[in-house]
DSSP file (Angstrom, degrees, kcal/mol; ACC not computed):
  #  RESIDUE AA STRUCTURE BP1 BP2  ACC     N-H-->O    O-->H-N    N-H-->O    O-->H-N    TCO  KAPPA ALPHA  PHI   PSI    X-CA   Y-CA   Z-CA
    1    1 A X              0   0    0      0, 0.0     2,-0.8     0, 0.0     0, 0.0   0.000 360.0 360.0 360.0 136.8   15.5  184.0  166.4
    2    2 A X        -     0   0    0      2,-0.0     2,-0.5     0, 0.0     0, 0.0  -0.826 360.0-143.2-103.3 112.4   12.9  185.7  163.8
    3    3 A X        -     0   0    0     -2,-0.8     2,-0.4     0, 0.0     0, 0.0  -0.828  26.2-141.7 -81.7 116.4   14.9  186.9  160.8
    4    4 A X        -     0   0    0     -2,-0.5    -2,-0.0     1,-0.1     0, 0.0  -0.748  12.1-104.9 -98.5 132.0   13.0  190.4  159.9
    5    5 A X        -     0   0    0     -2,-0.4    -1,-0.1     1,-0.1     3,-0.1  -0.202  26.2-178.8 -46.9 119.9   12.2  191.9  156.4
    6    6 A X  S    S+     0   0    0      1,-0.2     2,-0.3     0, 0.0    -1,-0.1   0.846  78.8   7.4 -97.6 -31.4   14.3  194.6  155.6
    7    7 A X  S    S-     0   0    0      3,-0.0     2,-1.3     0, 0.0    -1,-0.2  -0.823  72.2-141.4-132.1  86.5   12.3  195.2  152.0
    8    8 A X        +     0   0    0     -2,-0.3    -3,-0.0     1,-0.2     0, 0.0  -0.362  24.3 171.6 -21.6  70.2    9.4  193.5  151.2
    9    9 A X        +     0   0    0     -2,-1.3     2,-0.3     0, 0.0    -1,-0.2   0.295  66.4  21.1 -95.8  15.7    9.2  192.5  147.5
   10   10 A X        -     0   0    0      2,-0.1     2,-0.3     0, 0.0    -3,-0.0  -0.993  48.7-177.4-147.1 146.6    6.3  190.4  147.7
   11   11 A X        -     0   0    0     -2,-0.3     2,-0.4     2,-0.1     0, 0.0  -0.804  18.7-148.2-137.5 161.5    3.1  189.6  149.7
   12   12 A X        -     0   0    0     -2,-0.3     2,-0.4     2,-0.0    -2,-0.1  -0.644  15.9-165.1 -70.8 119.6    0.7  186.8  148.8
   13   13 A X        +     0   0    0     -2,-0.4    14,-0.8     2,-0.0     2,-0.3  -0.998  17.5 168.5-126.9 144.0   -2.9  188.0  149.9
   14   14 A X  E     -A   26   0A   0     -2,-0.4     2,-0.5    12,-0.3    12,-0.2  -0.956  23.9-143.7-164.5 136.4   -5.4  185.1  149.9
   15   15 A X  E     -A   25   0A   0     10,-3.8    10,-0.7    -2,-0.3     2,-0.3  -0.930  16.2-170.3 -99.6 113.5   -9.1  184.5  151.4
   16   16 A X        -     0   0    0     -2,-0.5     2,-0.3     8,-0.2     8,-0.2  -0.890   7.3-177.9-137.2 146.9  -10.3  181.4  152.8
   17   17 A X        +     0   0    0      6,-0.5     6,-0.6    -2,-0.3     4,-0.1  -0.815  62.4  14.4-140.0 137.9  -13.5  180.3  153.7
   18   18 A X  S >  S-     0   0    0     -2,-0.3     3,-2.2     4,-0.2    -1,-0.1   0.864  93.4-108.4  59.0  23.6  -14.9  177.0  155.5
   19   19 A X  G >  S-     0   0    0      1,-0.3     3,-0.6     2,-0.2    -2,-0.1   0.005  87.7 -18.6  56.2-124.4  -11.5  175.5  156.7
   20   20 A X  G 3  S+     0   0    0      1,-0.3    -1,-0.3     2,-0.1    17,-0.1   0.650 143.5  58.1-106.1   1.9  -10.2  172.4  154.8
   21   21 A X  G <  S+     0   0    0     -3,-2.2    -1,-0.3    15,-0.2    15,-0.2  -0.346 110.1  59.3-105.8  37.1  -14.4  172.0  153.4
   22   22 A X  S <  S-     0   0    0     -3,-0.6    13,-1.3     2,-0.0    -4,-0.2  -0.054  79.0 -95.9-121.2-156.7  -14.1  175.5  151.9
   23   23 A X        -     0   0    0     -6,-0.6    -6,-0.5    11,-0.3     2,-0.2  -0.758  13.2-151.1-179.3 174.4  -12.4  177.6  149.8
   24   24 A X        +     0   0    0     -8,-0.2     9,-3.4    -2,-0.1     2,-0.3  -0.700   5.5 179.2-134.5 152.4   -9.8  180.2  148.7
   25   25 A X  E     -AB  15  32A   0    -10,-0.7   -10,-3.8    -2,-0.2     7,-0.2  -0.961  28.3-120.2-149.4 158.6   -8.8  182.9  146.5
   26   26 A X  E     -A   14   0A   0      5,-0.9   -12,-0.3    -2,-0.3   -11,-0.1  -0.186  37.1-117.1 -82.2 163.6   -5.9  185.4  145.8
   27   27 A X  S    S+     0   0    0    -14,-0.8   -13,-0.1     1,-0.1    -1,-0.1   0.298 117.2  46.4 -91.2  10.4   -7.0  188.8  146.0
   28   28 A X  S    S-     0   0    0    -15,-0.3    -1,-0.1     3,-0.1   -14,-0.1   0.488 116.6-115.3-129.6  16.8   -6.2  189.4  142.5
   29   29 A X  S    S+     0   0    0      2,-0.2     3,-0.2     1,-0.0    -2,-0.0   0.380  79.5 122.5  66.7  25.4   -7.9  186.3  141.5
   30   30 A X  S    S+     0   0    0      1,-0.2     2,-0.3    -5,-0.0    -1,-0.0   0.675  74.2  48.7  17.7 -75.9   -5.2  184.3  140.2
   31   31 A X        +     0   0    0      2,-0.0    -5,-0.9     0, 0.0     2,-0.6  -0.941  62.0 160.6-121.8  81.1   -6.0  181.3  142.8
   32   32 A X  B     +B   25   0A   0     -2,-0.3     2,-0.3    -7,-0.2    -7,-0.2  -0.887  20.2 144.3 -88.9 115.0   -9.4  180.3  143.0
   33   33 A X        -     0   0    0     -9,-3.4     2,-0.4    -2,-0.6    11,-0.1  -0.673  43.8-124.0-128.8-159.8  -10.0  176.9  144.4
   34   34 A X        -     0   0    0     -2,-0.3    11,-1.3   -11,-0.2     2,-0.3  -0.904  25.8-147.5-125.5 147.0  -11.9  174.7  146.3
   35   35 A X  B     +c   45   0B   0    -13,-1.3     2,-0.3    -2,-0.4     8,-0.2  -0.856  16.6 173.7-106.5 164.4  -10.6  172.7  149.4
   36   36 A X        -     0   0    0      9,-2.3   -15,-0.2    -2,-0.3     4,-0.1  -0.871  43.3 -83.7-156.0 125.8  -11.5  169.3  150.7
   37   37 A X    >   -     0   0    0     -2,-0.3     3,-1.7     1,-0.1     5,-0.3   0.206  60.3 -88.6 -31.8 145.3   -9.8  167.2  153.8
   38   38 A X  T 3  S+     0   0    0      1,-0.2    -1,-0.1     3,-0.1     3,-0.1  -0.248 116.3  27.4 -72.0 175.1   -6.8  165.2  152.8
   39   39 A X  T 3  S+     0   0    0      1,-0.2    -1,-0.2    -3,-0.1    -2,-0.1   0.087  97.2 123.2  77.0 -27.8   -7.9  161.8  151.7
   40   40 A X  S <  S-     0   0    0     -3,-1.7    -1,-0.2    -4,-0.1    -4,-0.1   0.280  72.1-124.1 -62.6-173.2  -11.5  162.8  150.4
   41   41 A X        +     0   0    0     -3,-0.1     2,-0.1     0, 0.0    -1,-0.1  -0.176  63.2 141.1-121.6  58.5  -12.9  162.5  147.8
   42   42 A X        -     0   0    0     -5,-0.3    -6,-0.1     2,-0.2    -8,-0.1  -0.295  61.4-105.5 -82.7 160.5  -13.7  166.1  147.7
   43   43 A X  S    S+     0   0    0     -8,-0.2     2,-0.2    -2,-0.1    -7,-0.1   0.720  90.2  31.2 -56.5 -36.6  -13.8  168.3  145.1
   44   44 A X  S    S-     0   0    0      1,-0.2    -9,-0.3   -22,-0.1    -2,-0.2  -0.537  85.6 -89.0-130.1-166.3  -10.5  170.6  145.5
   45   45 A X  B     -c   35   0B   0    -11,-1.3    -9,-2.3    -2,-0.2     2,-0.4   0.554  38.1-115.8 -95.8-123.3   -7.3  170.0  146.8
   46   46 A X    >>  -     0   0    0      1,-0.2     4,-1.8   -11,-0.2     3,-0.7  -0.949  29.0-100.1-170.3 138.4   -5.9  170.4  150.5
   47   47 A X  H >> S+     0   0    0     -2,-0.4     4,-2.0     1,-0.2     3,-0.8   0.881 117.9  57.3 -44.9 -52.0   -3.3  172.6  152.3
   48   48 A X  H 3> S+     0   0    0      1,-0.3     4,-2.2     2,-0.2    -1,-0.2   0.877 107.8  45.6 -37.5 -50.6   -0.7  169.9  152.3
   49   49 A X  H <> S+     0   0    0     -3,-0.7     4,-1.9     2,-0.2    -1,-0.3   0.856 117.3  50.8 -66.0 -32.2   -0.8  169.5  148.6
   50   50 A X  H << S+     0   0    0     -4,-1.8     4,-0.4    -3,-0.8    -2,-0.2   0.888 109.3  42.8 -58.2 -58.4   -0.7  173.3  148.6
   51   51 A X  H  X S+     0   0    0     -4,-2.0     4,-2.0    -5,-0.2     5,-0.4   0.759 110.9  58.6 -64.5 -42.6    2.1  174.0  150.7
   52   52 A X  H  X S+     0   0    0     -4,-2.2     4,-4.3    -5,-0.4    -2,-0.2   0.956 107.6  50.9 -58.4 -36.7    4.1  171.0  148.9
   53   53 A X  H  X S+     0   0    0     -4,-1.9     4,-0.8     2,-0.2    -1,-0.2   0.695 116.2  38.1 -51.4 -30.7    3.5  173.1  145.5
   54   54 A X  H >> S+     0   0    0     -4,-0.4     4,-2.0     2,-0.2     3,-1.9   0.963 115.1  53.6 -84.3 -65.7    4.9  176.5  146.9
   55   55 A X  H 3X S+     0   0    0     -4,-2.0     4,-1.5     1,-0.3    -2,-0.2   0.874 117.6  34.6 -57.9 -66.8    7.7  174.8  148.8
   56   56 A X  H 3X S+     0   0    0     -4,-4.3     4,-0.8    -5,-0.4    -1,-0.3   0.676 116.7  55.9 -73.9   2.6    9.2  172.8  145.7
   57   57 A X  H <X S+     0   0    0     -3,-1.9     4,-1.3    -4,-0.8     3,-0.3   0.857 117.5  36.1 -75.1 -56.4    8.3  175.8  143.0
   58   58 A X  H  X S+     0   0    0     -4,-2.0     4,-1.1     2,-0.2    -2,-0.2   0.576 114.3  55.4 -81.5 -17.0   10.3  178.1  145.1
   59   59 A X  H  < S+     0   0    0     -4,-1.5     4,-0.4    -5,-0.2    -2,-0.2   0.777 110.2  49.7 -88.7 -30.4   13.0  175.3  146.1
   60   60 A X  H >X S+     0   0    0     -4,-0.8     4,-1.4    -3,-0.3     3,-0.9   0.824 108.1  50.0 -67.4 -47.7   13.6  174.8  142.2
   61   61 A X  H 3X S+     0   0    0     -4,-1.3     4,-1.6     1,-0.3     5,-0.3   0.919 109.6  53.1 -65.3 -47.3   13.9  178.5  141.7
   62   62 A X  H 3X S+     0   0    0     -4,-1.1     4,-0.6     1,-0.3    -1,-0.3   0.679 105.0  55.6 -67.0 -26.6   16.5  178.1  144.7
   63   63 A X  H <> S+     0   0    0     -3,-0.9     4,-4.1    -4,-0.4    -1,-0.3   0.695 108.7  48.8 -89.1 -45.9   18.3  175.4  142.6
   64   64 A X  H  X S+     0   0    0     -4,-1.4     4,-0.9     2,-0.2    -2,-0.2   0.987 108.3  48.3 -66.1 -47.1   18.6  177.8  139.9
   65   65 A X  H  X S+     0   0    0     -4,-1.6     4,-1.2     2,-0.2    -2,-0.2   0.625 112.6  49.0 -45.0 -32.1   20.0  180.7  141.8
   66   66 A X  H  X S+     0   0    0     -4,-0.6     4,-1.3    -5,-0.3    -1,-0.2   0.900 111.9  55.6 -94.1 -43.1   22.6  178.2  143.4
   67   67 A X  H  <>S+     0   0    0     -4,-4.1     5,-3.9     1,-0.2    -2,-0.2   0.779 109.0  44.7 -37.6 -38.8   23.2  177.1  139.3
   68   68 A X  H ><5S+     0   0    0     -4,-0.9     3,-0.8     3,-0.2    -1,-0.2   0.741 107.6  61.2 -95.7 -34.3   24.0  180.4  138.3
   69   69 A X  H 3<5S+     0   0    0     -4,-1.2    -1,-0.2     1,-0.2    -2,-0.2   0.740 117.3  30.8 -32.9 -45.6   26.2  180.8  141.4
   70   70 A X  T 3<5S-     0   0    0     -4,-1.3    -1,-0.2     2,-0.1    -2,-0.2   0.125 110.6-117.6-116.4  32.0   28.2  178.2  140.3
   71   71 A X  T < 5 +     0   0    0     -3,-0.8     2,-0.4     1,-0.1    -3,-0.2   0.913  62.3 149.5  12.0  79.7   27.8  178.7  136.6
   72   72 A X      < -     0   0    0     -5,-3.9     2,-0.9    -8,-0.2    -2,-0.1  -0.980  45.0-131.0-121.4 136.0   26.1  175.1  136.2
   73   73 A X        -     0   0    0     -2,-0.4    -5,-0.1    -3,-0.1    -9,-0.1  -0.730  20.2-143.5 -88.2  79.1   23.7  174.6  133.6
   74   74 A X        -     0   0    0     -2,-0.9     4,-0.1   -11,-0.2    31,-0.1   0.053  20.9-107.6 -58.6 148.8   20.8  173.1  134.9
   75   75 A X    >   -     0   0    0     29,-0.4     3,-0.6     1,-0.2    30,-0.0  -0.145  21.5-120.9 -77.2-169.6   18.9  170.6  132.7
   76   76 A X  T 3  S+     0   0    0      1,-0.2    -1,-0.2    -3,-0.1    -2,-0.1   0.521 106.0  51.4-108.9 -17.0   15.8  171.2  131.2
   77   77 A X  T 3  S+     0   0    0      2,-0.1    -1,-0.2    27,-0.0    -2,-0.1   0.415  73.4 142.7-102.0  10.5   13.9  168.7  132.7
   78   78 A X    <   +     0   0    0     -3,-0.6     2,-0.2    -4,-0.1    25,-0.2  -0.124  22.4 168.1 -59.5 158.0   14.8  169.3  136.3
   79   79 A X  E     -D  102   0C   0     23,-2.4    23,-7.4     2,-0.0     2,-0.5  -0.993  26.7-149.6-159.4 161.3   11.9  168.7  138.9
   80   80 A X  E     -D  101   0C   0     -2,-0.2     2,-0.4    21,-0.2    21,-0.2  -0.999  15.9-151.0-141.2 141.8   11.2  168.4  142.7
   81   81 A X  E     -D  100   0C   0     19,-3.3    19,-1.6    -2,-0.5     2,-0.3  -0.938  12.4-143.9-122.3 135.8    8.5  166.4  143.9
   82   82 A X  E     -D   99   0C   0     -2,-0.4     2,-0.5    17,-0.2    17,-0.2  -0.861  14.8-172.4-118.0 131.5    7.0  167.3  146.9
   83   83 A X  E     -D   98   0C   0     15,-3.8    15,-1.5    -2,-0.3     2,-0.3  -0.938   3.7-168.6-135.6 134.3    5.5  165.2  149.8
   84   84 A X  E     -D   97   0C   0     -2,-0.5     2,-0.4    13,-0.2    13,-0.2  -0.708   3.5-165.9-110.9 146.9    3.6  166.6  152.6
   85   85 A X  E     -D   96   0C   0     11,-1.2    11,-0.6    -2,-0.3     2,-0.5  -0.968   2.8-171.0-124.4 136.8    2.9  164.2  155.6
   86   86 A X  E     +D   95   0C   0     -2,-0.4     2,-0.4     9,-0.2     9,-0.2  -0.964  24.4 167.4-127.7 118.6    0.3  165.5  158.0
   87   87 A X  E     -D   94   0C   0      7,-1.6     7,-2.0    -2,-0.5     2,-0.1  -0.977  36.7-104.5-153.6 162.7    0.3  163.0  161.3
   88   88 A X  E     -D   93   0C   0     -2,-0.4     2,-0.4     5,-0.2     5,-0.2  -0.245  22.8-174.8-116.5 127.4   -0.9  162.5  164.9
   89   89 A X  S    S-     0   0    0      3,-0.9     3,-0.2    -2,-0.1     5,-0.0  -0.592  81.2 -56.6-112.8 169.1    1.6  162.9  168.0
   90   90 A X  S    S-     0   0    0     -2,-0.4    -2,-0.1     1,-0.2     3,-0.0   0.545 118.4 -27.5  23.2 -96.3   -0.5  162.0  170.5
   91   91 A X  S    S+     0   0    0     -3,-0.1     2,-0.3     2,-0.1    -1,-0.2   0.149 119.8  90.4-128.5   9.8   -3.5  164.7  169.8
   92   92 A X  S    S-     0   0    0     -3,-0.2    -3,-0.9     0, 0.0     2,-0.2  -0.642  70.8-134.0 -97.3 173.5   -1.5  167.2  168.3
   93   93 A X  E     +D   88   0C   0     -2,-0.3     2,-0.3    -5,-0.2    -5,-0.2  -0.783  25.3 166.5 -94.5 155.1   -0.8  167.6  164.4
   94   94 A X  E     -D   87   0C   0     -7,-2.0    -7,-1.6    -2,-0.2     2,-0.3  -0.962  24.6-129.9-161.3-175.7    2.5  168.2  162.8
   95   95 A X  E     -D   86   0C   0     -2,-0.3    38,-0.2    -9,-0.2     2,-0.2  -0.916  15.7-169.2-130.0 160.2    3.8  168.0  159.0
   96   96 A X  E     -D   85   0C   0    -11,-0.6   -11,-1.2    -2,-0.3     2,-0.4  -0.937  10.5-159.0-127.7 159.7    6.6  166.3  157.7
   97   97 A X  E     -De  84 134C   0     36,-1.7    38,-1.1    35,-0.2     2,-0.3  -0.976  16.7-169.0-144.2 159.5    8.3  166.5  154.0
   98   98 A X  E     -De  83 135C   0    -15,-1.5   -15,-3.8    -2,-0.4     2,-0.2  -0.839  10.5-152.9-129.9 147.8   10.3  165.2  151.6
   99   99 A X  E     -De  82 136C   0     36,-2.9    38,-0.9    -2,-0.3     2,-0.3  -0.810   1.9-163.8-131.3 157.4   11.7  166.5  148.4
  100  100 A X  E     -De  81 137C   0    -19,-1.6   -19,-3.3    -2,-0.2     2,-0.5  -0.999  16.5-169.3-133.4  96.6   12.5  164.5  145.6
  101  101 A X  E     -De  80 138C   0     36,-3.4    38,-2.1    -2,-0.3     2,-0.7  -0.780   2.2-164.3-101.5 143.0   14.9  166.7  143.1
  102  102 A X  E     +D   79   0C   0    -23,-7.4   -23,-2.4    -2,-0.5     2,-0.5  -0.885  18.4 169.6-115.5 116.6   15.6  165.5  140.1
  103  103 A X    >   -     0   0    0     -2,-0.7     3,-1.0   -25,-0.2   -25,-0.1  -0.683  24.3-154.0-141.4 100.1   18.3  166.8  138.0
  104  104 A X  T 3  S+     0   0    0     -2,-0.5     2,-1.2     1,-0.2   -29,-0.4   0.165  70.7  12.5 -39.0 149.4   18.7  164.5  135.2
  105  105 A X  T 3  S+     0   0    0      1,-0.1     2,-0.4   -31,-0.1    -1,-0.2   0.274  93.1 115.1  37.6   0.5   22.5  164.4  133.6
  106  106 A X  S <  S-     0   0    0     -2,-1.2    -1,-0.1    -3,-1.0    -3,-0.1  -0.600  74.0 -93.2-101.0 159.6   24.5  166.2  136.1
  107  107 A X        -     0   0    0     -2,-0.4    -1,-0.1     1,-0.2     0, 0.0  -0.091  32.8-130.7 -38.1 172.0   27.5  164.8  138.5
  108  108 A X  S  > S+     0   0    0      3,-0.1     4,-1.5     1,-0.1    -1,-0.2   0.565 109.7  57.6 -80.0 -22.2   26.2  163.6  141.7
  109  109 A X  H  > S+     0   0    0      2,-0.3     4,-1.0     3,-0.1     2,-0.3   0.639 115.9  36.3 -96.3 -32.6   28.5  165.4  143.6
  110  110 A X  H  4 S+     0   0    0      2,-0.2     2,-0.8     3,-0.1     3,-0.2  -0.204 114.8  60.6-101.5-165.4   27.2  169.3  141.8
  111  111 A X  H >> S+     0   0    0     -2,-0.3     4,-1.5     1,-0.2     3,-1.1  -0.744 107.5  39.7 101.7 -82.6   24.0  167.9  141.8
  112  112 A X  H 3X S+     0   0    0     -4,-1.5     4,-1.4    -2,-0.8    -1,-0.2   0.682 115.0  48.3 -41.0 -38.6   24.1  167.6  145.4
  113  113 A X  H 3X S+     0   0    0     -4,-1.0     4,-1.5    -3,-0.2    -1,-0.3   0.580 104.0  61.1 -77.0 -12.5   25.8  170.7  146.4
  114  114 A X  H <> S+     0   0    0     -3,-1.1     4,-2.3     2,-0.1     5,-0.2   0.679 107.0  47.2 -72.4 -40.6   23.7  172.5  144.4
  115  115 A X  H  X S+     0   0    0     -4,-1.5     4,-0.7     2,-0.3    -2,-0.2   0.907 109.0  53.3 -61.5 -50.2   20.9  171.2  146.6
  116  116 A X  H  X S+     0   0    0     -4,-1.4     4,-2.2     1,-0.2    -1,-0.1   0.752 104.9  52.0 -23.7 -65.7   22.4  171.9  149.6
  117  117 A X  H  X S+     0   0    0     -4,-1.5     4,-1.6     1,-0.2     5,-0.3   0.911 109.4  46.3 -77.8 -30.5   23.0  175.1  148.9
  118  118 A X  H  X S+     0   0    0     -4,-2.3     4,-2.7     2,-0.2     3,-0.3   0.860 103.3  64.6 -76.5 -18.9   19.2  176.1  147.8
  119  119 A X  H  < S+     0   0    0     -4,-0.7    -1,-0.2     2,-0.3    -2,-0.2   0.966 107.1  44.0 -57.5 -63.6   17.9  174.2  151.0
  120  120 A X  H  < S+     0   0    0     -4,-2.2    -1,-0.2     1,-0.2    -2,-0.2   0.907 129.6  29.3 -58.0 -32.6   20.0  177.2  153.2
  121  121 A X  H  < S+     0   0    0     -4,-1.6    -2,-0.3    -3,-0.3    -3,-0.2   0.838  89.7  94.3-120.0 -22.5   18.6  179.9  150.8
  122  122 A X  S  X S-     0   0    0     -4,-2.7     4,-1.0    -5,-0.3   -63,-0.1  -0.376  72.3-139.4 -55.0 135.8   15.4  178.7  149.5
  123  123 A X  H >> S+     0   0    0      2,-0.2     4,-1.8   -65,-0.2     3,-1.5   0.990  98.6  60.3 -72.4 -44.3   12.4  180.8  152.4
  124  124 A X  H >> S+     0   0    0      1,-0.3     4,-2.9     2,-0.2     3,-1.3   0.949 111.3  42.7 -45.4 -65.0   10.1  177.6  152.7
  125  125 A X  H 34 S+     0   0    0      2,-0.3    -1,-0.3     1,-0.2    -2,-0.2   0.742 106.2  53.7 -44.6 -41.4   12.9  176.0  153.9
  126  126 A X  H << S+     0   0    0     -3,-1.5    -1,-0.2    -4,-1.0    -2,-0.2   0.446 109.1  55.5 -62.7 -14.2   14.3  178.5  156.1
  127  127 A X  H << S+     0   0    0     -4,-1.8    -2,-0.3    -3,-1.3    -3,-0.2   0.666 113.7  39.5-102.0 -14.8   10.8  178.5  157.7
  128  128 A X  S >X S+     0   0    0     -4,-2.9     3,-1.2    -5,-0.3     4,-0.8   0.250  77.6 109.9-100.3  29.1   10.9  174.7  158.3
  129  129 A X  T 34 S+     0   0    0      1,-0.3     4,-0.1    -5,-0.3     0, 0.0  -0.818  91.6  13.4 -94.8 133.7   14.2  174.0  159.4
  130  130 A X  T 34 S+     0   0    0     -2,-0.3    -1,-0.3     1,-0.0     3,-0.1   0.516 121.4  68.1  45.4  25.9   13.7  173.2  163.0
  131  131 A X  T <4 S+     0   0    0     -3,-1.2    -2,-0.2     1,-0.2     2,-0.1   0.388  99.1  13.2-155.0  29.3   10.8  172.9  162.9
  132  132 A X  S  < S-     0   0    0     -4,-0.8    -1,-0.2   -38,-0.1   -35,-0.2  -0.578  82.3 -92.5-159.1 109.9    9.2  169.9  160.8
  133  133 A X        -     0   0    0    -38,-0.2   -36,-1.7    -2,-0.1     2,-0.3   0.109  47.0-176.3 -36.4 134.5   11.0  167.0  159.7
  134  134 A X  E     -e   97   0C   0    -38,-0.2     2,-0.3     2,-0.0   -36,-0.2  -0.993   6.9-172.5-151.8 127.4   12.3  167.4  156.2
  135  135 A X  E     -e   98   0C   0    -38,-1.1   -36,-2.9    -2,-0.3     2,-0.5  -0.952   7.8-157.1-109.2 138.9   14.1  164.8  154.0
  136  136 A X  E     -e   99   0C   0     -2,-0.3   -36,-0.2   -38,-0.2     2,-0.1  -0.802   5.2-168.4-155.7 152.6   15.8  165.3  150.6
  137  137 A X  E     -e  100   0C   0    -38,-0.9   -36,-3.4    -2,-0.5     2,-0.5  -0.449  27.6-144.6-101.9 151.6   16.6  163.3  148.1
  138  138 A X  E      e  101   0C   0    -38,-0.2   -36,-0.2    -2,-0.1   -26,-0.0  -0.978 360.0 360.0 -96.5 122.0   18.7  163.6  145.0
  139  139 A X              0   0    0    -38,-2.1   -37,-0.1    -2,-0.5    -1,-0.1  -0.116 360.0 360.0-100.7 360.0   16.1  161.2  142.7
């Protein structure tokens, strides 16, 4: 089932050139980089690293939302670290991730439900659930 926009508050516009030996920019020119294949030793970075940046930037936000829900004070130092796996079924490609959240001085037990709940409400997440493996860890 395709969950549909009722109001649109955002869009991302971006140009990309040359595949993963390219490179891209926002249309309000924000985001200029360079890309390069993962592993190289190219000059700019790589959609996997790209997608890991959005996905925990926006999963942290989710983390906040879900704090404020539950009037929890998150610490100052919280962070999620993101790893994007790109591997070989056979001849196809597919991603998998992990996040790693860290929130430093809170129970384990809020600290986890807090997680929980931005994983259901965070979008990056609602667009890979079922459909890439995804682990995460409380760190």
């Amino acid at each position: 089932m395709i969950n549909r926009i009722d109001n649109v508050v955002y869009t991302g516009k971006t140009h990309t050139t040359g595949g993963r030996q390219g490179a891209a920019r926002s249309d309000d020119g924000r985001l200029v980089i360079e890309l390069s294949p993962p592993g190289s030793n190219g000059p700019g970075t790589n959609p996997e690293q790209l997608f890991g940046a959005g996905w925990s930037a926006c999963f942290l936000g989710a983390i906040g939302k879900a704090a404020q829900a539950a009037k929890v004070v998150l610490p100052p130092d919280a962070a999620v670290d993101a790893e994007v796996d790109l591997g070989l079924t056979g001849d196809a490609y597919f991603l998998a991730a992990r996040l790693n959240v860290s929130l430093p001085g809170l129970d384990p037990a809020i600290a986890r439900a807090l997680v929980d709940t931005a994983h259901q409400i965070c979008p990056y997440s609602k667009a890979s659930r079922g459909n890439i493996d995804v682990e995460i860890h409380l760190v």
